[in-house]
BAVEX-882348 format. One record per residue (C-alpha): x, y, z; residue number from 1. Coordinates in steps of 0.25 Angstrom, whole numbers. Layout:
BEGIN
NODE     u     v     w pos
NODE     X     Y     Z NUM
...
***
This chain:
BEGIN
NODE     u     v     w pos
NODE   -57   163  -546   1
NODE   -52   176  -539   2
NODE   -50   184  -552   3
NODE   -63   177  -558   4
NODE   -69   184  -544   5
NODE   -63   196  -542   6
NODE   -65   201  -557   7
NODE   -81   197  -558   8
NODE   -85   191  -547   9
NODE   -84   201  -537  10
NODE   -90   212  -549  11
NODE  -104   205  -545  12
NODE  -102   206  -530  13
NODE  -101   218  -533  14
NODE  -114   221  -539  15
NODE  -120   211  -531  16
NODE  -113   210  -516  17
NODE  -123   199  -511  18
NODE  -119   189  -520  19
NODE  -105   191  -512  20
NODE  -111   191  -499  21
NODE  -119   178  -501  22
NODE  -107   172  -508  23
NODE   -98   175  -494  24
NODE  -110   169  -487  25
NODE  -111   155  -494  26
NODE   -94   155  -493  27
NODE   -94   158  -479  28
NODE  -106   147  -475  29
NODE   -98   138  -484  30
NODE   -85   139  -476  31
NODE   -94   136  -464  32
NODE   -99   124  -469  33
NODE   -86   120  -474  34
NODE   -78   123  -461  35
NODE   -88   116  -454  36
NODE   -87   103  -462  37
NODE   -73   104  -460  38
NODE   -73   103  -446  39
NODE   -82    93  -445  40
NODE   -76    84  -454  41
NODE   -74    70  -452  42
NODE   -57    67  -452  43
NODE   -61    55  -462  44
NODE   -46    51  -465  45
NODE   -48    39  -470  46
NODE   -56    44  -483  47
NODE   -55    38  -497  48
NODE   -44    48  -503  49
NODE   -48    42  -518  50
NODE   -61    42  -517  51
NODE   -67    54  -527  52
NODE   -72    63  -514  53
NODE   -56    64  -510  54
NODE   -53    68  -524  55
NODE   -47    82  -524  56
NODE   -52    90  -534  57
NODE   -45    93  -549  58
NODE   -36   107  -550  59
NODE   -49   110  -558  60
NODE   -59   105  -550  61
NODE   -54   112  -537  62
NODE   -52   127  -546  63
NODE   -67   125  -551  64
NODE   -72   122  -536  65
NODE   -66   135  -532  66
NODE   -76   143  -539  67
NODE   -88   136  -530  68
NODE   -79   134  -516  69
NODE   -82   146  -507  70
NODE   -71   148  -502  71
NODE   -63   151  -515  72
NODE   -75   160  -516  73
NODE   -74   167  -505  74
NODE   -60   167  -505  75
NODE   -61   175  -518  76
NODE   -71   186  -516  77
NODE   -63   189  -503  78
NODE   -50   188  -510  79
NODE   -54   198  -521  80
NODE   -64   206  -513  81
NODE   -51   210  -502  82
NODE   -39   210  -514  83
NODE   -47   215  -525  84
NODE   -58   224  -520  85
NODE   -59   235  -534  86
NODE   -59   220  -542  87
NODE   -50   225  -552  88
NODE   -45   214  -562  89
NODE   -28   219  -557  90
NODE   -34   216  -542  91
NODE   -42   202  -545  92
NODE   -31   197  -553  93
NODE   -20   201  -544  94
NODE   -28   193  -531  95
NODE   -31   181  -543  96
NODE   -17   179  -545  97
NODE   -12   180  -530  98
NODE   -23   171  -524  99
NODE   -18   161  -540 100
NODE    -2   163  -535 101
NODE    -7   162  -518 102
NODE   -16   149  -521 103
NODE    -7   140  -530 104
NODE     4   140  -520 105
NODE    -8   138  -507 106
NODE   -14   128  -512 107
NODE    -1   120  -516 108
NODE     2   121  -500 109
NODE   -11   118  -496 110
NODE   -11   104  -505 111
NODE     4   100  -499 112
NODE     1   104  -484 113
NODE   -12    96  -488 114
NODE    -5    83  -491 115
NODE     3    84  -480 116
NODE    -6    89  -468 117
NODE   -15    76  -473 118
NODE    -3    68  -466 119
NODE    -7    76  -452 120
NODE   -21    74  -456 121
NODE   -19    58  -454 122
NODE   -29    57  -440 123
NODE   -43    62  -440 124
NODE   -41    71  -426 125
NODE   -31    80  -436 126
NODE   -39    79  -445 127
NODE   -50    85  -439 128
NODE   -43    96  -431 129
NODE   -37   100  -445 130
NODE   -53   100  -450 131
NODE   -57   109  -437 132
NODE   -45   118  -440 133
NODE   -47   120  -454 134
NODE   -62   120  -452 135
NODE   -59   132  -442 136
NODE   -49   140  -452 137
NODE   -60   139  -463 138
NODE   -72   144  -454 139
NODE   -62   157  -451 140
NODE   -61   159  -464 141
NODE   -75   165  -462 142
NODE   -69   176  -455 143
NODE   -63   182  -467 144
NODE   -75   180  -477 145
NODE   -83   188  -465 146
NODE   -72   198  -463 147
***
């Protein structure tokens, strides 16, 4: 997605910037939203975990969602509008493979300290604290896309 971005992509923003600027709005009202729904999110610890809504998603559905989930988006066009500003193919493939090399490893730790913090995430008052929190990290976020 960032090579795919920062070799065409960003070639239109180019010749038409307010595509980019409405694109940064809708990402920026959707992190809102999905802050808000965060926080206010019912700590429901005794959901059905085989039922097809708490099916996680395939290795391939979760790559293909990336191109329609606004923030991979707007993680892109910041990533290669700060890293790789002249767009050349050497600077997009250079960020492509360092975010490919940075992600694996990530998101590996985010799905072991996932299983594990699900154990500390037993009673719905942590549970909720842990929503307001991540709720409050994801709504600074905002800050960034605004800076």
């Amino acid at each position: 997605m960032v090579a795919v971005v920062g070799l065409g992509l960003m070639q239109i923003f180019t010749v038409y910037p307010i595509i980019q600027k409405v694109l940064k709005i809708v990402c920026m009202i959707y992190l809102v939203y999905l802050s808000y729904k965060i926080a206010v999110s019912s700590p429901d610890l005794k959901a059905d975990e085989t039922s097809e809504e708490a099916r996680p998603f395939t290795f391939l559905q979760a790559a293909l969602f990336q191109w329609v989930n606004p923030k991979a988006i707007a993680m892109t066009l910041s990533a290669i509008s700060i890293f790789a500003p002249s767009n050349s193919i050497q600077e997009v493939m250079s960020v492509a493979i360092i975010f490919g090399l940075v992600n694996l490893p990530s998101v590996s730790l985010w799905v072991v300290i996932g299983q594990q913090i699900r154990r500390f995430l037993n009673e719905p008052k942590r549970l909720r604290f842990f929503n307001y929190v991540m709720a409050s990290l994801l709504f600074a976020t905002l800050g960034f896309i605004l800076g």
